[in-house]
N, CA, C and O atoms as a GROMACS GRO file, in nm:
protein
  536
    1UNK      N    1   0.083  -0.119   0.000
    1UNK     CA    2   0.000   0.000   0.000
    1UNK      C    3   0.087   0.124   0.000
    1UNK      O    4   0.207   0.110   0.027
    2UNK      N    5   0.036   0.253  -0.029
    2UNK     CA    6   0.131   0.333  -0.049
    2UNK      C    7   0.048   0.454   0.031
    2UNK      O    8  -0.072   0.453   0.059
    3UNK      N    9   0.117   0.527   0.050
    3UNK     CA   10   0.086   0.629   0.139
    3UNK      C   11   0.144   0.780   0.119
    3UNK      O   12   0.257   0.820   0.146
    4UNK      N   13   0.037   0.851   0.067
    4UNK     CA   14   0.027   0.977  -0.015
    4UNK      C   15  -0.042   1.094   0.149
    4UNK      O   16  -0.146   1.100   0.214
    5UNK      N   17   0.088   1.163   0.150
    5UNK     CA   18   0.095   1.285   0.279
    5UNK      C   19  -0.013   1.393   0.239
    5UNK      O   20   0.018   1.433   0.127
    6UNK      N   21  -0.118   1.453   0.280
    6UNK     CA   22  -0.198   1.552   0.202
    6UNK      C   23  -0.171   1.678   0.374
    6UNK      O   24  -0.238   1.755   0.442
    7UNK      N   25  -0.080   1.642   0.370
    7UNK     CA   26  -0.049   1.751   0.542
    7UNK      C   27  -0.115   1.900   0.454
    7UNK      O   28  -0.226   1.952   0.440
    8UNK      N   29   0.068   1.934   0.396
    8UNK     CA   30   0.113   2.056   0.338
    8UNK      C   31   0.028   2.083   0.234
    8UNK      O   32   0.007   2.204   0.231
    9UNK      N   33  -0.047   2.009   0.122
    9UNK     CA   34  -0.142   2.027   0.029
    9UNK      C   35  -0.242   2.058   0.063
    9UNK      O   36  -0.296   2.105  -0.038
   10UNK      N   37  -0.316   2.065   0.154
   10UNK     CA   38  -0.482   2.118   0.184
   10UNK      C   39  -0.473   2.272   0.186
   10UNK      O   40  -0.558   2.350   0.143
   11UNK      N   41  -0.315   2.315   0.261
   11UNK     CA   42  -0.354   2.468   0.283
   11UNK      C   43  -0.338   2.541   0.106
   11UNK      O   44  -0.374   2.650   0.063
   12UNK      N   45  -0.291   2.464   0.062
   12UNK     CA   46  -0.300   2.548  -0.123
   12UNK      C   47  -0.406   2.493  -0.140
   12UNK      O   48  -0.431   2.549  -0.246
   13UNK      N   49  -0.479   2.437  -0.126
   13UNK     CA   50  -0.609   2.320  -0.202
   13UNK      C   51  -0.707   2.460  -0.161
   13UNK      O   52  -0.784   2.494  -0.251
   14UNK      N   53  -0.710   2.520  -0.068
   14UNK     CA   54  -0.814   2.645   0.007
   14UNK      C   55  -0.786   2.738  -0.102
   14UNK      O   56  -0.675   2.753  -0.154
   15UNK      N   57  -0.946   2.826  -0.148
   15UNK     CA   58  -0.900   2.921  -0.246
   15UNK      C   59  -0.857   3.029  -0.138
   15UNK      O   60  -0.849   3.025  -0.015
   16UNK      N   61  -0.832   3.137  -0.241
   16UNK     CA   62  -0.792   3.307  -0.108
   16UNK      C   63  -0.893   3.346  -0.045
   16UNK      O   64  -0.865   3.425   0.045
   17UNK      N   65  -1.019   3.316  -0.060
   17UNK     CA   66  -1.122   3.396   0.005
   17UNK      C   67  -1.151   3.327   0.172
   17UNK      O   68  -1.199   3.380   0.273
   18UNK      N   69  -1.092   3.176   0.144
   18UNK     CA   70  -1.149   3.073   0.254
   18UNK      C   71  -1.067   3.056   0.347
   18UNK      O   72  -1.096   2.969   0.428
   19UNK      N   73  -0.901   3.152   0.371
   19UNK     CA   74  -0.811   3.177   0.442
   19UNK      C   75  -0.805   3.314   0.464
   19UNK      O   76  -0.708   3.358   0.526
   20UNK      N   77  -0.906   3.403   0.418
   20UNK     CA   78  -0.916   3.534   0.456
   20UNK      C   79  -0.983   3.532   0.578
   20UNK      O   80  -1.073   3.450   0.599
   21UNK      N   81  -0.945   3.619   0.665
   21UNK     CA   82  -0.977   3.660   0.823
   21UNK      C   83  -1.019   3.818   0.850
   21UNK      O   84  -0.925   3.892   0.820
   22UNK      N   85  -1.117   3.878   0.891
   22UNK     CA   86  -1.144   3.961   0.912
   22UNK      C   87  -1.055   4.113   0.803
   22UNK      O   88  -0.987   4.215   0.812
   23UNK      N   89  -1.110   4.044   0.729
   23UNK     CA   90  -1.080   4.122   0.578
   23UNK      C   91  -0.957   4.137   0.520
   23UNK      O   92  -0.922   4.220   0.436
   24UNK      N   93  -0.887   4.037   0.580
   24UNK     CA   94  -0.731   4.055   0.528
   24UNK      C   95  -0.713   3.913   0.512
   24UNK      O   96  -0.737   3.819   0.588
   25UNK      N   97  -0.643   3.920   0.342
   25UNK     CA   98  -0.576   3.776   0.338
   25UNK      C   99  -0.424   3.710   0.345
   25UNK      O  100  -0.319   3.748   0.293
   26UNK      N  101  -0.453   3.604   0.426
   26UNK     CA  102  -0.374   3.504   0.474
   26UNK      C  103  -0.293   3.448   0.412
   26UNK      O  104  -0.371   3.386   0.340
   27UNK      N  105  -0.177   3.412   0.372
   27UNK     CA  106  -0.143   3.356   0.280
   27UNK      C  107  -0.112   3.194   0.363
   27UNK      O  108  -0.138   3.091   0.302
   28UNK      N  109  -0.074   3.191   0.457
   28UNK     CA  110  -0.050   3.040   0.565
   28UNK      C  111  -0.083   3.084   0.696
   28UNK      O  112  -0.073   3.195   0.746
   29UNK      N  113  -0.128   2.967   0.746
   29UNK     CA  114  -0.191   3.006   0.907
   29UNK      C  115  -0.060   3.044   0.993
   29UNK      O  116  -0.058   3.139   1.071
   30UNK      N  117   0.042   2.964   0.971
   30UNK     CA  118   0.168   2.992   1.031
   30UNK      C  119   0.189   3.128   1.040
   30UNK      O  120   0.235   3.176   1.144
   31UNK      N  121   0.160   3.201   0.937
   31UNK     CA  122   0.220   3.358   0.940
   31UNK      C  123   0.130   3.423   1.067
   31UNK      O  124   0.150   3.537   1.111
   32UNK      N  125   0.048   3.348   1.108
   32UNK     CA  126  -0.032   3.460   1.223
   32UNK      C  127   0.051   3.481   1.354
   32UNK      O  128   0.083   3.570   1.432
   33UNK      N  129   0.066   3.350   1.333
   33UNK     CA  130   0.208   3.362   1.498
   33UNK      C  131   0.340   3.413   1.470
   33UNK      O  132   0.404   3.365   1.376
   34UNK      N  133   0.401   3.531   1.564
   34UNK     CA  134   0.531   3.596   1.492
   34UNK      C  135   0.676   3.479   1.590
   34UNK      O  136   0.657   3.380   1.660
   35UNK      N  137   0.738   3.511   1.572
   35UNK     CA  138   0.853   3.412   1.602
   35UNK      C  139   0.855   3.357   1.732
   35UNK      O  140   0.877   3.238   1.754
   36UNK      N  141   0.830   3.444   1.821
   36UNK     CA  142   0.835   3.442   1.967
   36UNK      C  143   0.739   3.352   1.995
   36UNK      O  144   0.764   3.275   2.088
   37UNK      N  145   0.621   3.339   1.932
   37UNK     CA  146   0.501   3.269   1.982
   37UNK      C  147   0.560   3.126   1.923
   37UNK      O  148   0.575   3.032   2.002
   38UNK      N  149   0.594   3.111   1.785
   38UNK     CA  150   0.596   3.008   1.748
   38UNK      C  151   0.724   2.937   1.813
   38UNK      O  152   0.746   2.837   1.745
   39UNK      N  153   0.796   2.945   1.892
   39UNK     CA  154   0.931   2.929   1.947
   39UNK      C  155   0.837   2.853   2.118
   39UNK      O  156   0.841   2.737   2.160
   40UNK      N  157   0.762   2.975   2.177
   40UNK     CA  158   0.676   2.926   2.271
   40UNK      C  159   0.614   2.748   2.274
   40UNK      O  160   0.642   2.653   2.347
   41UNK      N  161   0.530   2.762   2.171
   41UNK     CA  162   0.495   2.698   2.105
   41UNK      C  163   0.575   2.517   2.112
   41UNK      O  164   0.533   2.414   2.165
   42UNK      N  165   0.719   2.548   2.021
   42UNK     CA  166   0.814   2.482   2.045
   42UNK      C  167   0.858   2.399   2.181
   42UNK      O  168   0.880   2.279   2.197
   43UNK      N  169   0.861   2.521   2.281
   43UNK     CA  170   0.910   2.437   2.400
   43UNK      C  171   0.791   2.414   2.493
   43UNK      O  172   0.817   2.364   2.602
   44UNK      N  173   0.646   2.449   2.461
   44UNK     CA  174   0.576   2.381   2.522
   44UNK      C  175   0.532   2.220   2.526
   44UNK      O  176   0.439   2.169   2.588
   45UNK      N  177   0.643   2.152   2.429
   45UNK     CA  178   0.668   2.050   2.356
   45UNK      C  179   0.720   1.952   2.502
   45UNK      O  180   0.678   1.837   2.512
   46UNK      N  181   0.797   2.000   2.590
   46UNK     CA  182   0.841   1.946   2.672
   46UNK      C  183   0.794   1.947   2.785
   46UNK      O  184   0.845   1.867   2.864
   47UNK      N  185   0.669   2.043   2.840
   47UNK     CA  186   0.631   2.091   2.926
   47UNK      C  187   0.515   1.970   2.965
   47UNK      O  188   0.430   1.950   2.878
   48UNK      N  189   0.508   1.889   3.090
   48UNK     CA  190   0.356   1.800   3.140
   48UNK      C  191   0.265   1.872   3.174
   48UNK      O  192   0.283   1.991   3.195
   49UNK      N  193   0.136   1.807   3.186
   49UNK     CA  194   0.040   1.857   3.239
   49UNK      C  195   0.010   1.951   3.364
   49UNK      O  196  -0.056   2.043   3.412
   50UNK      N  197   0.142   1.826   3.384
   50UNK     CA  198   0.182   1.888   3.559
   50UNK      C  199   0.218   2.069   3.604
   50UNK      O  200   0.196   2.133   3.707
   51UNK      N  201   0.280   2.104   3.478
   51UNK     CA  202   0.318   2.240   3.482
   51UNK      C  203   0.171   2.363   3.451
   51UNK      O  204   0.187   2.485   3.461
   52UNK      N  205   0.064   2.310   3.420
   52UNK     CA  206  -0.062   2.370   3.412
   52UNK      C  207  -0.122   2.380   3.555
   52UNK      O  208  -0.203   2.470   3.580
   53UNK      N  209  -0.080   2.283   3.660
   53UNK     CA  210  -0.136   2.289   3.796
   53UNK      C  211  -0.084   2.437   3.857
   53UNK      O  212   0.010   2.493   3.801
   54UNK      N  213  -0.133   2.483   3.945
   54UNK     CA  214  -0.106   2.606   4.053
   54UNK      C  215   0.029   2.576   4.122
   54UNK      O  216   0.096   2.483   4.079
   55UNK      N  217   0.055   2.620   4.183
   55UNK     CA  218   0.216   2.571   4.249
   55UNK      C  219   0.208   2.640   4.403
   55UNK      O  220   0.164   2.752   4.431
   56UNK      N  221   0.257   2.553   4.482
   56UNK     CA  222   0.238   2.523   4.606
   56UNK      C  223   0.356   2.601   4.652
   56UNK      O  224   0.447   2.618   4.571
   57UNK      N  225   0.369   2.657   4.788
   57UNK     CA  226   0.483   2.716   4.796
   57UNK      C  227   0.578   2.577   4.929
   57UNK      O  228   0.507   2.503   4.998
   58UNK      N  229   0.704   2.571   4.936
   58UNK     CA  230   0.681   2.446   5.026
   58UNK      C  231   0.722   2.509   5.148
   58UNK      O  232   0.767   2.620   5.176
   59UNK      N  233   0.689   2.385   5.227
   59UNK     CA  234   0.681   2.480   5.378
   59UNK      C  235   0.873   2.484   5.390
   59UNK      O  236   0.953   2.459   5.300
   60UNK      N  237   0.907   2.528   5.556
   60UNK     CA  238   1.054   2.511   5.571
   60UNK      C  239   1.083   2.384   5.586
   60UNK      O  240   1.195   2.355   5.544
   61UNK      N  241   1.026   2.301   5.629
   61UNK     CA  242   1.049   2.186   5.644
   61UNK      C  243   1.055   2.049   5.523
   61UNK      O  244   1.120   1.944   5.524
   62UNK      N  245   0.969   2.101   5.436
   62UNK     CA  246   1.026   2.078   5.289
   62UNK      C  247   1.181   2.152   5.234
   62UNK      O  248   1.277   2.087   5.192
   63UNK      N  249   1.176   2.261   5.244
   63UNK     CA  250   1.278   2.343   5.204
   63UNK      C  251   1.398   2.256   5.246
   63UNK      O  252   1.456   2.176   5.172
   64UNK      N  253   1.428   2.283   5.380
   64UNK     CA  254   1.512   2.194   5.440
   64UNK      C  255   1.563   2.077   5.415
   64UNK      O  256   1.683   2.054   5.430
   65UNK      N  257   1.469   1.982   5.369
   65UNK     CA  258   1.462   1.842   5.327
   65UNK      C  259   1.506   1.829   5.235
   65UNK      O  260   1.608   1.765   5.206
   66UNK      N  261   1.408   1.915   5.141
   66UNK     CA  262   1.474   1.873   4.968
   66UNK      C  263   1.494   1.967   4.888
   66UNK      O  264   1.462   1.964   4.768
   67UNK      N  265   1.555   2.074   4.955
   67UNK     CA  266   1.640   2.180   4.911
   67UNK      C  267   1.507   2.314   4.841
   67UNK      O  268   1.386   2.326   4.857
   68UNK      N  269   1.607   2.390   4.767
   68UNK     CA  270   1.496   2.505   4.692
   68UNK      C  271   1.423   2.466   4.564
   68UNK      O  272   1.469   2.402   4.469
   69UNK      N  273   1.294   2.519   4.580
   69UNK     CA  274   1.209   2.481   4.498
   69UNK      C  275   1.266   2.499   4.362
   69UNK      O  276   1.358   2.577   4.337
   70UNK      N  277   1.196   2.410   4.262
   70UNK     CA  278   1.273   2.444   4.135
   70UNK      C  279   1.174   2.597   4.068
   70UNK      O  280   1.068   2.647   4.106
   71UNK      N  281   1.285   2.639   3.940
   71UNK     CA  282   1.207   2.802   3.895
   71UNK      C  283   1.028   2.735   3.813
   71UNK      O  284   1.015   2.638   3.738
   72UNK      N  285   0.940   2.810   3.855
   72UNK     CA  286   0.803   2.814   3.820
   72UNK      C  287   0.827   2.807   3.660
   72UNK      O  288   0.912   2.876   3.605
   73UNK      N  289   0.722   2.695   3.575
   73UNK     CA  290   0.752   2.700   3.429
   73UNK      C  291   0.688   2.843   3.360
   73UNK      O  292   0.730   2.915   3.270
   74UNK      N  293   0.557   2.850   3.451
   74UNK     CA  294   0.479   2.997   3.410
   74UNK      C  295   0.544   3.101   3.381
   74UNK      O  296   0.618   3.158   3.462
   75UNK      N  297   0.522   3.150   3.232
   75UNK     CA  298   0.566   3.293   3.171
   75UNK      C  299   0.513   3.406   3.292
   75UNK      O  300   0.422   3.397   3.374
   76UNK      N  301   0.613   3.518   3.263
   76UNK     CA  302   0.561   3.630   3.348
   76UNK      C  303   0.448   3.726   3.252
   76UNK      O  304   0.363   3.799   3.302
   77UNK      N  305   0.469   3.706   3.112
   77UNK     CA  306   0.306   3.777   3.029
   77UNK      C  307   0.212   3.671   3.010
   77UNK      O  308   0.209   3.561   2.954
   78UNK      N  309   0.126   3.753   3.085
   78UNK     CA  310  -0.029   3.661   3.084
   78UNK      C  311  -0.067   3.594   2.935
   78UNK      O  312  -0.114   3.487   2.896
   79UNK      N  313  -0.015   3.732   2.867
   79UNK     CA  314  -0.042   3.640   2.687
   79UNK      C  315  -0.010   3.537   2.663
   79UNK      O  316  -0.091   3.456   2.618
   80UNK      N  317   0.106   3.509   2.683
   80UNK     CA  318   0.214   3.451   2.622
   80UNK      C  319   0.168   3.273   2.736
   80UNK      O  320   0.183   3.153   2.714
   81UNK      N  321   0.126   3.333   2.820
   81UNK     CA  322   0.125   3.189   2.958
   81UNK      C  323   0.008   3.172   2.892
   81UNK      O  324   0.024   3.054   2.862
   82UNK      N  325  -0.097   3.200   2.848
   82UNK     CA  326  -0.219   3.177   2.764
   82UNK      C  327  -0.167   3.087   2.676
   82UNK      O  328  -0.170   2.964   2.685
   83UNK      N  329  -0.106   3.170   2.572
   83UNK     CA  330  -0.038   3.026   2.469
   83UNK      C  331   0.033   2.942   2.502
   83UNK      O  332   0.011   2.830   2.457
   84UNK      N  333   0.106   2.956   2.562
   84UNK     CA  334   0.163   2.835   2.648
   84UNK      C  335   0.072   2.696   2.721
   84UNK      O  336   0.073   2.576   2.692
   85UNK      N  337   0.011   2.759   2.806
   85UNK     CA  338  -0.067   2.649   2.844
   85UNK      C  339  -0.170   2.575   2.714
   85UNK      O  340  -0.201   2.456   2.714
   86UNK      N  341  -0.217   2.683   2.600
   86UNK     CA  342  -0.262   2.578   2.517
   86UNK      C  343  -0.220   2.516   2.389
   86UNK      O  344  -0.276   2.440   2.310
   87UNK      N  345  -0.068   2.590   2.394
   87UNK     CA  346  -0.042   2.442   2.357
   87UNK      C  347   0.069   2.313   2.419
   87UNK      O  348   0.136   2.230   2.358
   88UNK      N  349   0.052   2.340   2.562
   88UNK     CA  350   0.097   2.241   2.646
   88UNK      C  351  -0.063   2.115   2.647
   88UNK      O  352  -0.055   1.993   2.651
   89UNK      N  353  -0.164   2.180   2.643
   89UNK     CA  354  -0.297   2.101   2.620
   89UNK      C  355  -0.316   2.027   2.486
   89UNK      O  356  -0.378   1.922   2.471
   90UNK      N  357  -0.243   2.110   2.375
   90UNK     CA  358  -0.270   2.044   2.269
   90UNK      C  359  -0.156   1.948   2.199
   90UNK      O  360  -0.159   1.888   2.092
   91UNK      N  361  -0.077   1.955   2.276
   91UNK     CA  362   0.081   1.836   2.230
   91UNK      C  363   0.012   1.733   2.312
   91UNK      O  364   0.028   1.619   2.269
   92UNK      N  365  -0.056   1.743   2.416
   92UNK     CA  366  -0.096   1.638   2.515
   92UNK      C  367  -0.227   1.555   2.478
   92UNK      O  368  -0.237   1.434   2.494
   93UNK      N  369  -0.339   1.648   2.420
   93UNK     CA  370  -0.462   1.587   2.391
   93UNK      C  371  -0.523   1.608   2.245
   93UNK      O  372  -0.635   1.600   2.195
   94UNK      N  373  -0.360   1.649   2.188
   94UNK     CA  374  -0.367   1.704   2.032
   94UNK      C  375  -0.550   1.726   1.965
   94UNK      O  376  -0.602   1.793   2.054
   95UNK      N  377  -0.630   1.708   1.886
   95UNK     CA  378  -0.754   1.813   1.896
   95UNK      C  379  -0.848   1.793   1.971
   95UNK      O  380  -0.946   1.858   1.934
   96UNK      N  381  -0.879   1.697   2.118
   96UNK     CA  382  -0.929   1.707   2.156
   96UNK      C  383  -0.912   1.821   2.276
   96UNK      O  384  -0.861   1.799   2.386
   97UNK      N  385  -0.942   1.891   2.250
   97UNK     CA  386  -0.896   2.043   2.334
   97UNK      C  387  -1.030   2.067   2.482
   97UNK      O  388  -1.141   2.017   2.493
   98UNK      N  389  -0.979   2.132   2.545
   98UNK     CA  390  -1.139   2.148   2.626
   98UNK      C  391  -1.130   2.272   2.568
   98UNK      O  392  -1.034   2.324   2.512
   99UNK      N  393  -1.292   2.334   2.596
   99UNK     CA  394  -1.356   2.421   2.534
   99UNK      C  395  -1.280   2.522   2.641
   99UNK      O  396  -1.241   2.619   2.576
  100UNK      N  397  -1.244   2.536   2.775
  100UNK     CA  398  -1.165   2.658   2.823
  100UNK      C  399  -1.063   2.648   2.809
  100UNK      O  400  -1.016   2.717   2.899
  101UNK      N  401  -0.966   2.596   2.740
  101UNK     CA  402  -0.858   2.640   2.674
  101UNK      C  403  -0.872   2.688   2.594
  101UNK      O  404  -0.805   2.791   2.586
  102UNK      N  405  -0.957   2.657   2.483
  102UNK     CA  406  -0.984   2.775   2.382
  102UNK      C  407  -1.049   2.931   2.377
  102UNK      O  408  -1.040   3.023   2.296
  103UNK      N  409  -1.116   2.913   2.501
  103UNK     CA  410  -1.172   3.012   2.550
  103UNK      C  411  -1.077   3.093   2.612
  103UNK      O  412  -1.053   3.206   2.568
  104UNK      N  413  -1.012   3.040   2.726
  104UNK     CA  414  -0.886   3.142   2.786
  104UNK      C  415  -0.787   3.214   2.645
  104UNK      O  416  -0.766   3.334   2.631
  105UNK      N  417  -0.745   3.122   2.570
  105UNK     CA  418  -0.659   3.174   2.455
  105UNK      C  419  -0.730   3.322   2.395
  105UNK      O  420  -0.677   3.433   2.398
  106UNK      N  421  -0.871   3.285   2.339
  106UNK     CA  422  -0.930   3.416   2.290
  106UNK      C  423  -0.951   3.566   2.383
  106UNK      O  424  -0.935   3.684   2.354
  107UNK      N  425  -0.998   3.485   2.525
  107UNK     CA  426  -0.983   3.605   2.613
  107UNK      C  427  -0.854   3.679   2.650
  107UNK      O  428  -0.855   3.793   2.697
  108UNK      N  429  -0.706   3.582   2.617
  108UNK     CA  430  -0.614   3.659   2.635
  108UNK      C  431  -0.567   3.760   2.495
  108UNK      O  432  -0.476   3.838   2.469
  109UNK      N  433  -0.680   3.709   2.430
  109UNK     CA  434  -0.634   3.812   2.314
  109UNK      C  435  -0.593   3.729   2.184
  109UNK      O  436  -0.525   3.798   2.109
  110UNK      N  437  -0.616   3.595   2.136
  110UNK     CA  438  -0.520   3.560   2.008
  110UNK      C  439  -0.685   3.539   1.966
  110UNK      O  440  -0.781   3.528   2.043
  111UNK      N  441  -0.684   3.537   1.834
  111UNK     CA  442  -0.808   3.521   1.739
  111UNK      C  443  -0.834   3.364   1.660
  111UNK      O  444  -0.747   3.279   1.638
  112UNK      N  445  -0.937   3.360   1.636
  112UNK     CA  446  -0.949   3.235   1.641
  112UNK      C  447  -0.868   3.166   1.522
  112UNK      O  448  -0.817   3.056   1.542
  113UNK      N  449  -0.858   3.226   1.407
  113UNK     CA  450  -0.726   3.190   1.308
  113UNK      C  451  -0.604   3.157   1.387
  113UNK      O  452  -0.525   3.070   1.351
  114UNK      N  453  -0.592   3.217   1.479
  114UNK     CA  454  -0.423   3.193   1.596
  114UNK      C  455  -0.434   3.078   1.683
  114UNK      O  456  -0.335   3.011   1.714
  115UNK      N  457  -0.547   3.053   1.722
  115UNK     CA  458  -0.552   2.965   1.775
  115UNK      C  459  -0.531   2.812   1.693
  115UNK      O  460  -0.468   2.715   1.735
  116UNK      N  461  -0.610   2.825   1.555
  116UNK     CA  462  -0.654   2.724   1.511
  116UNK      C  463  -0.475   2.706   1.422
  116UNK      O  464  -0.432   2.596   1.388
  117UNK      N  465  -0.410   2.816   1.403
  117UNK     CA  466  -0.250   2.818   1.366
  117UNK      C  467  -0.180   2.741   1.508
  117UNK      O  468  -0.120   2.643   1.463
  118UNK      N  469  -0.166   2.744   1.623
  118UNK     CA  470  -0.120   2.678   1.678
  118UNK      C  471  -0.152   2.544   1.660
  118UNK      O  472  -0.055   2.472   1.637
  119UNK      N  473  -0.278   2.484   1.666
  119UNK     CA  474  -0.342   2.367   1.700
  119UNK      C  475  -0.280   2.283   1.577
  119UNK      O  476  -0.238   2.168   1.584
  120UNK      N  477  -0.284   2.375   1.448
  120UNK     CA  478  -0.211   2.304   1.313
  120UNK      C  479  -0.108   2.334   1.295
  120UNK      O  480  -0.068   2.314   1.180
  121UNK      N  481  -0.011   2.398   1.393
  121UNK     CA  482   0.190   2.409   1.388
  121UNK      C  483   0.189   2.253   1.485
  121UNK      O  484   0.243   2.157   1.430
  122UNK      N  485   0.146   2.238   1.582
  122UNK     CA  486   0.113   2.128   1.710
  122UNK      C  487   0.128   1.967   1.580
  122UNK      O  488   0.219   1.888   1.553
  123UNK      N  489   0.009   1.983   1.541
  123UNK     CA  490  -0.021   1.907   1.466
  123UNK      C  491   0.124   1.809   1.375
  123UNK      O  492   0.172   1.696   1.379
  124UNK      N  493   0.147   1.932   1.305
  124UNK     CA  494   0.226   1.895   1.209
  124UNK      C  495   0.388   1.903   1.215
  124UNK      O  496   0.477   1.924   1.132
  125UNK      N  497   0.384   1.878   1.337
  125UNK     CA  498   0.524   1.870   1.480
  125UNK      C  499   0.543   1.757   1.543
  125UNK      O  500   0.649   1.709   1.584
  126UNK      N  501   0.427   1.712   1.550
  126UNK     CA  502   0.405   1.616   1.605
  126UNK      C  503   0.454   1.469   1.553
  126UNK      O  504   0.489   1.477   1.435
  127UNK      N  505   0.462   1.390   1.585
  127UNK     CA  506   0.532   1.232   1.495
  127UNK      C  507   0.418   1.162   1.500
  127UNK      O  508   0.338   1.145   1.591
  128UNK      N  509   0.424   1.112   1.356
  128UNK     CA  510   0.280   1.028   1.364
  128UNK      C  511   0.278   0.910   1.408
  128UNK      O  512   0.373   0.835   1.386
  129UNK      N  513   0.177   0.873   1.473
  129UNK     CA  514   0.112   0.760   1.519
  129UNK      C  515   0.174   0.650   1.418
  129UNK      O  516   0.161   0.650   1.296
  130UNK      N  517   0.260   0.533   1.518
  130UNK     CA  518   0.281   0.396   1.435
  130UNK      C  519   0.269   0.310   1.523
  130UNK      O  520   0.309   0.294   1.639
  131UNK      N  521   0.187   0.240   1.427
  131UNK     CA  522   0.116   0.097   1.476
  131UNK      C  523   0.216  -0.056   1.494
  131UNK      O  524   0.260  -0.087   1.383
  132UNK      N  525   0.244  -0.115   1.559
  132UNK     CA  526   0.295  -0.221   1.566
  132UNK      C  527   0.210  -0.313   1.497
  132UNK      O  528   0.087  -0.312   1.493
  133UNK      N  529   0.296  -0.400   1.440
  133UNK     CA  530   0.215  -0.496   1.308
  133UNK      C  531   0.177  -0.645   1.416
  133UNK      O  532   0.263  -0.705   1.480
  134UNK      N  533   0.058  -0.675   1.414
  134UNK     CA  534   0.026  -0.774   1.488
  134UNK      C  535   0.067  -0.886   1.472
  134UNK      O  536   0.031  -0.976   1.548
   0.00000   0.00000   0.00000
């Protein structure tokens, strides 16, 4: 059997009108995110679930024990910790997303073309699924 990639071909397969966004056209979803985001992006690649939890401060008696806490993964711009956390959600549960991650992303400000550009940089980063032959 042979196996024909249609990743990179769908976004030319779209005419110009059906990648236009609020009256301006798009030429690739990629271009919506500028370097910094897409770099974000990148190393949220390494980041667990675990780093989406709140963070505990430890008492002295932790301190003591098992030394200083390690540095918090959380960005100091709320934007930017927005994208971060979703796409620490979406390397993890790739499109099954919850609906408040997508929601926090828009309220911090990225539009839904940006969002849906992360979810398809994520995507196509990602290593595909291989099956062990029974």
């Amino acid at each position: 059997m042979a196996f024909i990639d249609f990743k990179d071909g769908a976004l030319h397969a779209l005419p110009a009108p059906a990648l236009a966004r609020l009256g301006e056209v798009v030429a690739r979803p990629l271009d919506l995110l500028n370097d910094l985001e897409r770099r974000i992006v990148e190393l949220a690649r390494g980041d667990g679930l675990v780093s989406l939890r709140p963070r505990r401060k430890r008492s002295w008696l932790a301190r003591l024990v098992f030394g200083p806490q390690a540095p918090s993964p959380v960005l100091a711009n709320e934007r930017l910790e927005a994208l971060r956390r979703l796409a620490v959600l979406t390397w993890h549960h790739g499109y099954q997303l919850p609906v408040s991650a997508l929601r926090e992303a828009q309220q911090a400000g990225y539009s839904e073309a940006q969002v849906g550009a992360v979810i398809d940089m994520v995507a196509r980063l990602r290593e595909p699924f291989r099956r062990l032959a029974a």
